[in-house]
C-alpha positions in Angstrom: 31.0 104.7 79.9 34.3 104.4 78.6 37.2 107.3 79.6 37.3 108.7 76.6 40.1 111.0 77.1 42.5 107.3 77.6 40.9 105.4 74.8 43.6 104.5 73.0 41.5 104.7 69.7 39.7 107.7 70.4 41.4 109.4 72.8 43.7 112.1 73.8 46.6 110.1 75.8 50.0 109.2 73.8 50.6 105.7 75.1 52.0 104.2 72.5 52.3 99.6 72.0 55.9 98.7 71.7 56.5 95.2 70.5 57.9 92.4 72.9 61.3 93.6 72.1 60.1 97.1 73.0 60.2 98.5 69.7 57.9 101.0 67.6 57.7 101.0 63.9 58.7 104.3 62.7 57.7 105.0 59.1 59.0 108.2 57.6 58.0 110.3 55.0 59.5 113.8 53.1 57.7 116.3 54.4 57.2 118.3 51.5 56.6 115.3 48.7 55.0 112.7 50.5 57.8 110.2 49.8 58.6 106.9 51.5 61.7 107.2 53.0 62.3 105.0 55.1 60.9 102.7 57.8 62.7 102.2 61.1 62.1 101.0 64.8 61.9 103.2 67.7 62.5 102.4 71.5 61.2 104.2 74.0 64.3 106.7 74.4 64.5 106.9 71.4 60.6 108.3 70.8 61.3 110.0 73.8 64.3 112.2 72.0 62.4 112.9 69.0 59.8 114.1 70.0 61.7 116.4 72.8 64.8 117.5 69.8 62.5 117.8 67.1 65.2 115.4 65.2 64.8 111.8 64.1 66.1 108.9 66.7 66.1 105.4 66.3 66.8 102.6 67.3 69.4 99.7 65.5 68.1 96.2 66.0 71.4 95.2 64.1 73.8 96.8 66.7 71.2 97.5 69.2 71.7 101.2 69.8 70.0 104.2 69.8 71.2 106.6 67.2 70.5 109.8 66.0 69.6 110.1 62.2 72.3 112.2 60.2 75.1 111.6 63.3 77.7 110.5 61.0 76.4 111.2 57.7 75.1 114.7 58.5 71.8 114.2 57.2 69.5 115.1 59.8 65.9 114.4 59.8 63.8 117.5 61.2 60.6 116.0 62.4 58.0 118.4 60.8 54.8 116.3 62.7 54.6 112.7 64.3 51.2 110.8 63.6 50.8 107.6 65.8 48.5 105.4 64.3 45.0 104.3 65.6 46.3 100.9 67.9 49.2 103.6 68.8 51.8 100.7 68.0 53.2 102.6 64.6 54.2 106.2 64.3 54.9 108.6 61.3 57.4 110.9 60.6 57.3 113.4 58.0 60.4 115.2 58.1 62.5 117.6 56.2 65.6 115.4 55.0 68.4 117.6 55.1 71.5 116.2 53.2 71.4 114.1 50.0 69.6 111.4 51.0 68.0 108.8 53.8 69.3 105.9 52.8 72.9 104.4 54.1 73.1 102.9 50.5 73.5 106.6 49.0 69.9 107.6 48.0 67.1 109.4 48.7 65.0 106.7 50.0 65.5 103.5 51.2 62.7 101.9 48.4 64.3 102.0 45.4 63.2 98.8 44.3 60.0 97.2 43.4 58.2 94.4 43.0 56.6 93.7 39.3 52.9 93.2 40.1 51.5 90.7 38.2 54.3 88.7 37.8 54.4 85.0 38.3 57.3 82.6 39.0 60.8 84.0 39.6 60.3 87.7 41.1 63.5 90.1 40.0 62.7 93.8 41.0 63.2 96.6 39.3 65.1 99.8 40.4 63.0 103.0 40.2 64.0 106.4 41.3 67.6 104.7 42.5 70.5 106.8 41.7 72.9 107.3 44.0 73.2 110.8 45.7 76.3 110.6 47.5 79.0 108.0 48.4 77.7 105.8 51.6 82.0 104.8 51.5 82.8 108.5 52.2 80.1 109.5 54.6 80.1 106.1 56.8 83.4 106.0 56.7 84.9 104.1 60.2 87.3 106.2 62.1 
């Protein structure tokens, strides 16, 4: 009989899959709403630090360092509950967003876009929900 306690399915034990690359997908929600905000990859130290903090960490395959959500723009993420999915190689965040918005473009969430269903041929998406809530210039800004 199978340990059920280590069954990754049905189990108990946190072990979560990263990817070859030793990544996580990290898909996070607002807390309070339910909306997509934004999907990102975790490493392990990265997991590791959220779940210890309480606060968001990821990690940037683009400049391939960890970093702490809100660092420079000041919009934290406060990690309200962490789901890991049923294979254990996804988690979800839902999180209170503090700040204006998730997105380094300057809104709320990083989907702001979609994709017409239905449509055949050439796809152009349409913005939805997309204003900007504060400048990405000012709060990025390089030092």
């Amino acid at each position: 009989m199978a340990d059920k306690l280590n069954d990754p399915e049905e189990g108990l034990a946190f072990t979560p899959k990263f990817d070859a690359n030793g990544l996580i997908v990290a898909v996070v929600t607002d807390a309070a709403s339910g909306d997509m905000l934004m999907v990102a990859h975790m490493n392990e130290e990265a997991l590791r630090k959220t779940i210890a903090s309480g606060e968001a960490w990821y990690y940037s395959r683009s400049r391939k360092a960890l970093w702490k959500k809100g660092e420079t723009s000041g919009h934290v993420q406060s990690v309200i509950e962490l789901r890991v999915d049923c294979d254990q190689d996804a988690v979800w965040l839902k999180v209170q967003q503090q700040g204006s918005g998730a997105c380094h473009t300057g809104r709320r969430s990083c989907f702001y876009r979609a994709v017409p269903i239905g449509t055949t041929g050439a796809i152009t998406l349409e913005f939805r929900d997309a204003e900007k809530r504060f400048d990405p210039e000012a709060v990025y800004r390089k030092a």
